[in-house]
The first five atom37 places (N, CA, C, CB, O) and aatype in JSON, in Angstrom:
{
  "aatype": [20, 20, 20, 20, 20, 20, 20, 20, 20, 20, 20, 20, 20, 20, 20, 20, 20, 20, 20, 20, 20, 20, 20, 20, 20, 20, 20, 20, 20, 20, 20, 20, 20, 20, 20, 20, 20, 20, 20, 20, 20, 20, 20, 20, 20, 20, 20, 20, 20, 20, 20, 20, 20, 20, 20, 20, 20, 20, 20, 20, 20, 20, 20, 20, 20, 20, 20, 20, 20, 20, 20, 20, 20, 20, 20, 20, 20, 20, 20, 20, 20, 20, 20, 20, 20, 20, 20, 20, 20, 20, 20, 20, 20],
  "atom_mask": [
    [1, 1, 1, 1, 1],
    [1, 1, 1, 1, 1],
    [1, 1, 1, 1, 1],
    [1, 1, 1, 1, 1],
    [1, 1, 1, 1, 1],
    [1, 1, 1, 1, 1],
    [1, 1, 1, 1, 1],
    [1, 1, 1, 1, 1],
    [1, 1, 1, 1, 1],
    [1, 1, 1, 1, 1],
    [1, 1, 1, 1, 1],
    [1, 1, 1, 1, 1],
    [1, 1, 1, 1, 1],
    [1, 1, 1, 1, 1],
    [1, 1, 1, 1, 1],
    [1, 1, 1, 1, 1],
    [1, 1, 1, 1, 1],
    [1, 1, 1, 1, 1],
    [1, 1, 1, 1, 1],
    [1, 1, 1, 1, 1],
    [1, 1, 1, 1, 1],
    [1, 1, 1, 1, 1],
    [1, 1, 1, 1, 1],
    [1, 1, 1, 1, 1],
    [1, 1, 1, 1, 1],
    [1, 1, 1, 1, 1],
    [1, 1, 1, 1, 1],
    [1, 1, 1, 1, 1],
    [1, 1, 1, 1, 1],
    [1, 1, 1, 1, 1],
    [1, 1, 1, 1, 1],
    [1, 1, 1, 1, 1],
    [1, 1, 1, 1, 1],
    [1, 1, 1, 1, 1],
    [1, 1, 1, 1, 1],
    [1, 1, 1, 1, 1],
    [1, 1, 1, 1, 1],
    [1, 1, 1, 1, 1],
    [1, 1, 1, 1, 1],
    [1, 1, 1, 1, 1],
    [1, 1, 1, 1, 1],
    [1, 1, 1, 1, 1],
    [1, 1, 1, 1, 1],
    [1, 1, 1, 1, 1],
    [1, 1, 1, 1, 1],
    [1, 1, 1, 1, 1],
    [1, 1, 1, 1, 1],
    [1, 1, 1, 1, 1],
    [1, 1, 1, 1, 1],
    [1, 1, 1, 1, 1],
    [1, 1, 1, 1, 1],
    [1, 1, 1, 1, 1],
    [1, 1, 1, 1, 1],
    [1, 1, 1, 1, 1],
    [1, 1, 1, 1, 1],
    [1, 1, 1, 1, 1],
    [1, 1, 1, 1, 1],
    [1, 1, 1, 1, 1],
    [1, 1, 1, 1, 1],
    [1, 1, 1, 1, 1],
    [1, 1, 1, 1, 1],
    [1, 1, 1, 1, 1],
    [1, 1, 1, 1, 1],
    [1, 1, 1, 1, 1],
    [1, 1, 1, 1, 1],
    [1, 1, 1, 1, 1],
    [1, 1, 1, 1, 1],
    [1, 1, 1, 1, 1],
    [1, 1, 1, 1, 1],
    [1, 1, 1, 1, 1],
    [1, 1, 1, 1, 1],
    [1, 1, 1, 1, 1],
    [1, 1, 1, 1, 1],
    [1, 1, 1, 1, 1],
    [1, 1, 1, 1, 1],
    [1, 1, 1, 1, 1],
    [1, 1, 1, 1, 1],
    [1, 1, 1, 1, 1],
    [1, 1, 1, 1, 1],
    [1, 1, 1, 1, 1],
    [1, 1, 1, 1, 1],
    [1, 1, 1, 1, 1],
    [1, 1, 1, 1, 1],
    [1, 1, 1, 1, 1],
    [1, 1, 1, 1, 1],
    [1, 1, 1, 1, 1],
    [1, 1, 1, 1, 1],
    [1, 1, 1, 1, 1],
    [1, 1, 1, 1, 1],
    [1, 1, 1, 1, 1],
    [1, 1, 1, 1, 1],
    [1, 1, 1, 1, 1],
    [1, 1, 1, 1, 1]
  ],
  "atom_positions": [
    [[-70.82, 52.56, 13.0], [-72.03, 52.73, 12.24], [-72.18, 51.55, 11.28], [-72.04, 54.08, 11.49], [-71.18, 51.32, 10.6]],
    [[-73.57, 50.55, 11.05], [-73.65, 49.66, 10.27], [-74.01, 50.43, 8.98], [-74.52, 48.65, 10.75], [-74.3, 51.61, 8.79]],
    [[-73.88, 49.3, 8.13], [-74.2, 49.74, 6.7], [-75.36, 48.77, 6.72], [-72.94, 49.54, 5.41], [-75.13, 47.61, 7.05]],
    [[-76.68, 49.15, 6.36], [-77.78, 48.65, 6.57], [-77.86, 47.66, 4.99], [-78.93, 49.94, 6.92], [-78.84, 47.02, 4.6]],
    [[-76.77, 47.76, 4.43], [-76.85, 47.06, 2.81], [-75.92, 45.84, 3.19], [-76.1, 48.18, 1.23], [-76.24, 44.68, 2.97]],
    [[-75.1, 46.11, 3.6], [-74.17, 44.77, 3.94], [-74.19, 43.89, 5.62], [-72.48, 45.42, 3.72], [-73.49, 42.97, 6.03]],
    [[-75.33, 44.66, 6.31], [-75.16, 43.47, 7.17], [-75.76, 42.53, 7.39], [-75.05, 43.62, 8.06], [-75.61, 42.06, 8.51]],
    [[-76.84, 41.75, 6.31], [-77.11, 40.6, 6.44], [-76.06, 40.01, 5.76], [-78.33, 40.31, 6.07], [-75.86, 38.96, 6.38]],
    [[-75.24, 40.08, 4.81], [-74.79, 39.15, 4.1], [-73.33, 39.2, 5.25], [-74.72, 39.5, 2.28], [-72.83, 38.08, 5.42]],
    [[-72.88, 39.97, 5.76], [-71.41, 39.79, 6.82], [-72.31, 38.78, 7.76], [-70.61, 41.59, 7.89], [-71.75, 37.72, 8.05]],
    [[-73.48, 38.95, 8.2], [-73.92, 37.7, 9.08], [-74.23, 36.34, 8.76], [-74.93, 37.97, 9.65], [-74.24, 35.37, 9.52]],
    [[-74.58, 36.42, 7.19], [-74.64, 34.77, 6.7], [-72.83, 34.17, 6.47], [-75.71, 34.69, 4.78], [-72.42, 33.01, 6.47]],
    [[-71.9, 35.73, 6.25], [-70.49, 35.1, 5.82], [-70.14, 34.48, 6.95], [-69.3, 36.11, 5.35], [-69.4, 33.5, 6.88]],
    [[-70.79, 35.1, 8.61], [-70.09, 34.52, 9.73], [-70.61, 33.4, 10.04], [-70.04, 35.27, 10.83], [-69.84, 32.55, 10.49]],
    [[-71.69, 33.15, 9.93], [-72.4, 31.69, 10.1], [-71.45, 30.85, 9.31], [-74.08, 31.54, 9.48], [-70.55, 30.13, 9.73]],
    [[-71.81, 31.07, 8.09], [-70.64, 30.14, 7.19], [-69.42, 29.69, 8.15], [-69.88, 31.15, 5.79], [-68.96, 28.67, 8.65]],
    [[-69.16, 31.15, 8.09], [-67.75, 30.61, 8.54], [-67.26, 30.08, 10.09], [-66.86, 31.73, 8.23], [-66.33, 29.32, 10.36]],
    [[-68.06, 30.65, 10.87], [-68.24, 29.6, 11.87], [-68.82, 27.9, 11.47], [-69.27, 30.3, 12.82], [-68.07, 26.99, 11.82]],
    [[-69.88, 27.59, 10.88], [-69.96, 26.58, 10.37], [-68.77, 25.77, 9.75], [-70.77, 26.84, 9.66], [-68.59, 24.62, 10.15]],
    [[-67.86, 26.36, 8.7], [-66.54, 25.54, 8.86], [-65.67, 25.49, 9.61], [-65.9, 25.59, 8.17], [-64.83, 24.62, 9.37]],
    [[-65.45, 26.32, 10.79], [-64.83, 26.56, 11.5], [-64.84, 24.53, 12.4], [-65.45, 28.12, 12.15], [-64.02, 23.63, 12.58]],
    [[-66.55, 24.81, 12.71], [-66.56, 23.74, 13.61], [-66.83, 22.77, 12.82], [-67.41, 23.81, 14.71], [-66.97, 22.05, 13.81]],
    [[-67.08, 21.93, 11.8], [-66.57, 21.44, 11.23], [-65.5, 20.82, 10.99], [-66.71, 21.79, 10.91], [-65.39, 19.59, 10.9]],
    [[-64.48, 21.8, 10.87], [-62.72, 21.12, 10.76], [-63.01, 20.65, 12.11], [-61.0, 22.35, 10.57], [-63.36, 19.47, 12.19]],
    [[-62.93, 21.36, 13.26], [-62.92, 20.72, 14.82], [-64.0, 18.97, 14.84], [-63.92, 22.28, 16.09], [-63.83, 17.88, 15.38]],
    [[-64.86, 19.45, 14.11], [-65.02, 17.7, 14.53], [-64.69, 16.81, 13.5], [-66.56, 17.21, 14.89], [-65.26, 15.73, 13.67]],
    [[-64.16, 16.84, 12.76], [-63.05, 16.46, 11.78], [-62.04, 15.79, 12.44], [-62.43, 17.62, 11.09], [-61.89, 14.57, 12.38]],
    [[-61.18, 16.72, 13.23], [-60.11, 16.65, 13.67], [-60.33, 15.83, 14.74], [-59.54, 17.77, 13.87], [-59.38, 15.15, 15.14]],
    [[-61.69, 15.74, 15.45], [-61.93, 14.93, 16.56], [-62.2, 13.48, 16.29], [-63.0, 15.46, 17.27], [-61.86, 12.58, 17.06]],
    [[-62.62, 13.37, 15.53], [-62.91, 11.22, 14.26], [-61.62, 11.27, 14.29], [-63.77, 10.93, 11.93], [-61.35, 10.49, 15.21]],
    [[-60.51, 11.73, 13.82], [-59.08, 12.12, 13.24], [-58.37, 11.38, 14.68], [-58.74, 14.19, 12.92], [-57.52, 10.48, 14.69]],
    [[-58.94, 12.01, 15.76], [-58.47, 11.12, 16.81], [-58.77, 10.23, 16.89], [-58.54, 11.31, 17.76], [-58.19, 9.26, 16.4]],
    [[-59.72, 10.2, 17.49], [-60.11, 8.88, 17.65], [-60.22, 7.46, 16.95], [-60.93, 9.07, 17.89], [-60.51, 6.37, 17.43]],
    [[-59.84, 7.92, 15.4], [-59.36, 6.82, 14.88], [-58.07, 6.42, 15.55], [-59.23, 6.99, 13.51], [-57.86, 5.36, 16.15]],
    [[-57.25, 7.43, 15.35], [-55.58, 7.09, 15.46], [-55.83, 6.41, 16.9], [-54.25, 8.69, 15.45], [-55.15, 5.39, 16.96]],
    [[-56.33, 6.56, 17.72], [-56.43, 6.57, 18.91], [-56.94, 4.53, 19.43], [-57.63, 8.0, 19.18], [-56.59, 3.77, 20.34]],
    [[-57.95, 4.41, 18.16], [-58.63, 3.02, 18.39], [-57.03, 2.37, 17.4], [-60.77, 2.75, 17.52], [-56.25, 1.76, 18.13]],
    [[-56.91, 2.41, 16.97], [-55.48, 2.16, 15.98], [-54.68, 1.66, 16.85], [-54.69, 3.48, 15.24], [-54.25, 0.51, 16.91]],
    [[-54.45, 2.71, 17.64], [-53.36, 2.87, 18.97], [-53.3, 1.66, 19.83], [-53.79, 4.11, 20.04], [-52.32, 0.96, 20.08]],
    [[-55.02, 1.49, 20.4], [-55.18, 0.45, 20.96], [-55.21, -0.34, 20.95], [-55.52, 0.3, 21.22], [-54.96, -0.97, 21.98]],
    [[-55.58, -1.08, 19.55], [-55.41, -2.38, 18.8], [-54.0, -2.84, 18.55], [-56.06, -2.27, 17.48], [-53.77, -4.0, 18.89]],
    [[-53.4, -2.42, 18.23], [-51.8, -2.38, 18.4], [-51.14, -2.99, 20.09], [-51.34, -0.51, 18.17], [-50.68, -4.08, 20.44]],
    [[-51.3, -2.08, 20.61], [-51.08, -2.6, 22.19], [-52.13, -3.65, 22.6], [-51.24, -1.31, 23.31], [-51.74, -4.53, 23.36]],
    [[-53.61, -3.68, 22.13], [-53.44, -5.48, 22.66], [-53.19, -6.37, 21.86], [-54.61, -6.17, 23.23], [-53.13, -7.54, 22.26]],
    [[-52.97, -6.04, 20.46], [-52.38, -7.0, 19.69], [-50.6, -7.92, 20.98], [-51.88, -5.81, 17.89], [-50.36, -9.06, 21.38]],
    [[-50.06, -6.89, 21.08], [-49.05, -6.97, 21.67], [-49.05, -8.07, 23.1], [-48.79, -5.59, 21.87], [-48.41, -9.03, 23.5]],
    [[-50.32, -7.15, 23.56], [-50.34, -7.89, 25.03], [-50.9, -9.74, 24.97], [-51.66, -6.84, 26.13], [-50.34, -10.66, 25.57]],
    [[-52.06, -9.84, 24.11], [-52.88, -11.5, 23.96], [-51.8, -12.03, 22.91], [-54.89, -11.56, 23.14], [-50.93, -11.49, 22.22]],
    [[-52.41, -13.8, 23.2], [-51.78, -14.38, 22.62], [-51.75, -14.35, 20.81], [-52.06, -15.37, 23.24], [-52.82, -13.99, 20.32]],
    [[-50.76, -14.65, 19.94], [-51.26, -14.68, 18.28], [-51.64, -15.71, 18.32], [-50.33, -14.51, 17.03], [-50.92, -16.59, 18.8]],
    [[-52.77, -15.95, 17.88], [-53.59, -17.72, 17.43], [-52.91, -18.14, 16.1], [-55.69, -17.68, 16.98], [-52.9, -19.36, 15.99]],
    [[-52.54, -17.72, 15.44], [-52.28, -18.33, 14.16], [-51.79, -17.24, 13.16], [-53.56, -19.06, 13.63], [-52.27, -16.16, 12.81]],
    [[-50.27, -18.16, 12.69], [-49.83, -17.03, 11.58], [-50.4, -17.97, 10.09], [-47.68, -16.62, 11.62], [-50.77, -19.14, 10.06]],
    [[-50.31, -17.08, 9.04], [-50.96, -17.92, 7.83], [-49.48, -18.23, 7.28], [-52.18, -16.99, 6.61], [-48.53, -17.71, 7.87]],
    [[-49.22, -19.26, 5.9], [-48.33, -19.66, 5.79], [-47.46, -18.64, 4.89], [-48.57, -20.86, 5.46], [-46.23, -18.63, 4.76]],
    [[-48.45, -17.71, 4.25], [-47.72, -16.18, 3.45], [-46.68, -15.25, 4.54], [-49.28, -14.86, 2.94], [-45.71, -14.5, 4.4]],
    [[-47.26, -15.62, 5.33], [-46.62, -14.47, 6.29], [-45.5, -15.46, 7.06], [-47.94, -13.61, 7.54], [-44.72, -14.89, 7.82]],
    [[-45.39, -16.73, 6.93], [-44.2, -17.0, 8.06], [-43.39, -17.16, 6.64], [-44.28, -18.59, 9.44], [-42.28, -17.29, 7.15]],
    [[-43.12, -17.25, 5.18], [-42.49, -17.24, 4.1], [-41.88, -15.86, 4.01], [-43.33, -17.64, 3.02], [-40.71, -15.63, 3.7]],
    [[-42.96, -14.8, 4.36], [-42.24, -13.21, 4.02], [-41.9, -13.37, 5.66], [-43.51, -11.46, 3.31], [-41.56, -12.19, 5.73]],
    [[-41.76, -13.73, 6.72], [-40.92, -13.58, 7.92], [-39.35, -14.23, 7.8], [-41.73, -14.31, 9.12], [-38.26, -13.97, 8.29]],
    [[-40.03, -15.43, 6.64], [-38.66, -16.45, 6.68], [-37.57, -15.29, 5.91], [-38.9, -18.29, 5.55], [-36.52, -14.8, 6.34]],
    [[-38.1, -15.13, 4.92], [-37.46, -13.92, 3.8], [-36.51, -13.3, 4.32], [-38.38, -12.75, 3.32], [-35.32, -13.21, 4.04]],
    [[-37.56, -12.58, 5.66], [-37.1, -10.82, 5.8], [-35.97, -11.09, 6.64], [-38.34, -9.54, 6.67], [-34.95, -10.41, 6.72]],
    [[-36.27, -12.34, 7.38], [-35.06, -12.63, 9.02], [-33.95, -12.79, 7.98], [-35.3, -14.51, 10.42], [-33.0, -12.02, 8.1]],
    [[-33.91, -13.93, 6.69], [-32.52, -14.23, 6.45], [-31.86, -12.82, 5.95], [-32.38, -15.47, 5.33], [-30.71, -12.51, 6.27]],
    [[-32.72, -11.97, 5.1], [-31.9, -10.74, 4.68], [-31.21, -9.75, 5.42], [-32.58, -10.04, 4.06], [-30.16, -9.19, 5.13]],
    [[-32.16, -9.56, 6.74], [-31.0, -8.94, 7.87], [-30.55, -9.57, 8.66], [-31.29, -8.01, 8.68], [-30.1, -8.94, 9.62]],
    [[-30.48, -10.52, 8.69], [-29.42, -11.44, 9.44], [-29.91, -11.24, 10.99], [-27.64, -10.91, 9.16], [-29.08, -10.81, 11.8]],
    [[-31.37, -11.57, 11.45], [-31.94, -11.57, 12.84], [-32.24, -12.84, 12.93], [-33.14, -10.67, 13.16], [-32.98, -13.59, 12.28]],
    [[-31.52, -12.97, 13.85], [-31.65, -14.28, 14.79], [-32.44, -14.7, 15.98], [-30.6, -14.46, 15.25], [-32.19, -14.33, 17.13]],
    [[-33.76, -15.77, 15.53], [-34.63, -16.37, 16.24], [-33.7, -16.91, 17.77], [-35.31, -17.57, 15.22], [-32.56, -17.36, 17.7]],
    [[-34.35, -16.79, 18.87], [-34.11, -17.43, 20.18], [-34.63, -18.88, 19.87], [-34.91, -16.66, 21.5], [-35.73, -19.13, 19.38]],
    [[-33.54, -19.94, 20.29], [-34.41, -21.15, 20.56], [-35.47, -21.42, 21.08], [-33.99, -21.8, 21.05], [-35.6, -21.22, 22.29]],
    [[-36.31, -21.85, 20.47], [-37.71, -22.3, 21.36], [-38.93, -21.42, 21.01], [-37.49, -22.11, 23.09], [-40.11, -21.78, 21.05]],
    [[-38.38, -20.07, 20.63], [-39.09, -18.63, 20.22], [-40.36, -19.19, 18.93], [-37.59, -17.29, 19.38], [-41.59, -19.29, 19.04]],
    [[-39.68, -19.41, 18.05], [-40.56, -18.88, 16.87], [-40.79, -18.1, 16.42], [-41.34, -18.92, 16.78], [-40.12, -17.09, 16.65]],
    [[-42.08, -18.03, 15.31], [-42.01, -16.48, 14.36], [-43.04, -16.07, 15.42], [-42.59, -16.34, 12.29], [-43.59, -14.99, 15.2]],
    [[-43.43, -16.76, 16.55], [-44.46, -15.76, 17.57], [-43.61, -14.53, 17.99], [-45.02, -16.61, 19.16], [-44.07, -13.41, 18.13]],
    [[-41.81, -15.0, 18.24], [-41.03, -13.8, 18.75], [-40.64, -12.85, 17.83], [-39.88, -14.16, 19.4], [-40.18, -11.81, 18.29]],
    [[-40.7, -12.97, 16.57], [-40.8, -12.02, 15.48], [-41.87, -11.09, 16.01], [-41.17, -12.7, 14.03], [-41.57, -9.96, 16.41]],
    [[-43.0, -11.49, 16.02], [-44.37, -10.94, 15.61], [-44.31, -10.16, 16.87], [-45.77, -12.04, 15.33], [-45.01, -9.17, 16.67]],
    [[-43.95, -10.13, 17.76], [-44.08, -9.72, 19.56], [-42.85, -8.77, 19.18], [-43.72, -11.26, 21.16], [-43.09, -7.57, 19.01]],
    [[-41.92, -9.12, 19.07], [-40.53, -7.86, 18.89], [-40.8, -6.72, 18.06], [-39.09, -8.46, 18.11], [-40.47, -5.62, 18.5]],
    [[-41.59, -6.82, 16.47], [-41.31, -6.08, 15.39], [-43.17, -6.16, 14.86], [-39.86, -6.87, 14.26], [-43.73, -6.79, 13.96]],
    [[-43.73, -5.1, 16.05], [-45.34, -5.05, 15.92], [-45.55, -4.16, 15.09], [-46.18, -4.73, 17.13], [-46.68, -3.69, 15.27]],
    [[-44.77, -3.47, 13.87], [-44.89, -2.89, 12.92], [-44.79, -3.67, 11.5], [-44.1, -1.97, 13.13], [-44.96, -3.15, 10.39]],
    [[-44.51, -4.84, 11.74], [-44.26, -5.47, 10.9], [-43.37, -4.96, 9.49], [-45.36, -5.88, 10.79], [-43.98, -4.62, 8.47]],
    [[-42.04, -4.94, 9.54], [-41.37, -4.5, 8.79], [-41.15, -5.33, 7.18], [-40.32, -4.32, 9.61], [-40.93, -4.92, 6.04]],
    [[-41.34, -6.66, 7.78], [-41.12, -7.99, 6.62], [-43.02, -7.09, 5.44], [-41.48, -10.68, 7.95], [-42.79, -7.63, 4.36]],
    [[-43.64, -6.72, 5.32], [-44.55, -6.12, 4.94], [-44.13, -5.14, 3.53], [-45.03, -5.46, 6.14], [-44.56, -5.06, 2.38]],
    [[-43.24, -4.59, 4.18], [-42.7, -3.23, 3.34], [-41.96, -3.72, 1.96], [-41.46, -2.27, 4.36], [-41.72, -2.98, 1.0]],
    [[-41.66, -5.05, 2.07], [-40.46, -5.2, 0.7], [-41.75, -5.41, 0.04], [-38.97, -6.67, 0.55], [-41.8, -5.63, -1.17]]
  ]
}
């Protein structure tokens, strides 16, 4: 049996709340698809060539290699830094 006093307002609470309901869901869906374009940029960072490091960043590469004691391949360069360690760890100090 309805209560003829409370059921418009249980039907605006469900709208509401369906309304946030879907909401969070497309929230959560940008939420991907950021992480997701993130994702991808990363892996072709990885795959194309690096055109150019700036001179800040091969100073904090020079830094970070001597403090843990990682050793460049002859011939390599800080291109083989940048290709090995695509999180860039030299960043964090």
């Amino acid at each position: 049996m309805k209560n003829p006093l409370t059921f418009r307002v249980e039907s605006s609470l469900g709208a509401v709340f369906i309304s946030m309901l879907s909401l969070f869901f497309i929230g959560l869906i940008f939420i991907f698809m950021k992480n997701l374009e993130s994702d991808i940029d990363i892996m072709s960072a990885n795959d194309g060539p690096i055109k150019s490091i700036s001179r800040a960043d091969i100073l904090r590469i020079k830094r970070w290699t001597d403090q843990n004691n990682i050793d460049i391949p002859e011939g390599e360069g800080y291109r083989y830094i940048l290709r090995k360690y695509p999180d860039k760890p030299w960043l964090e100090e």
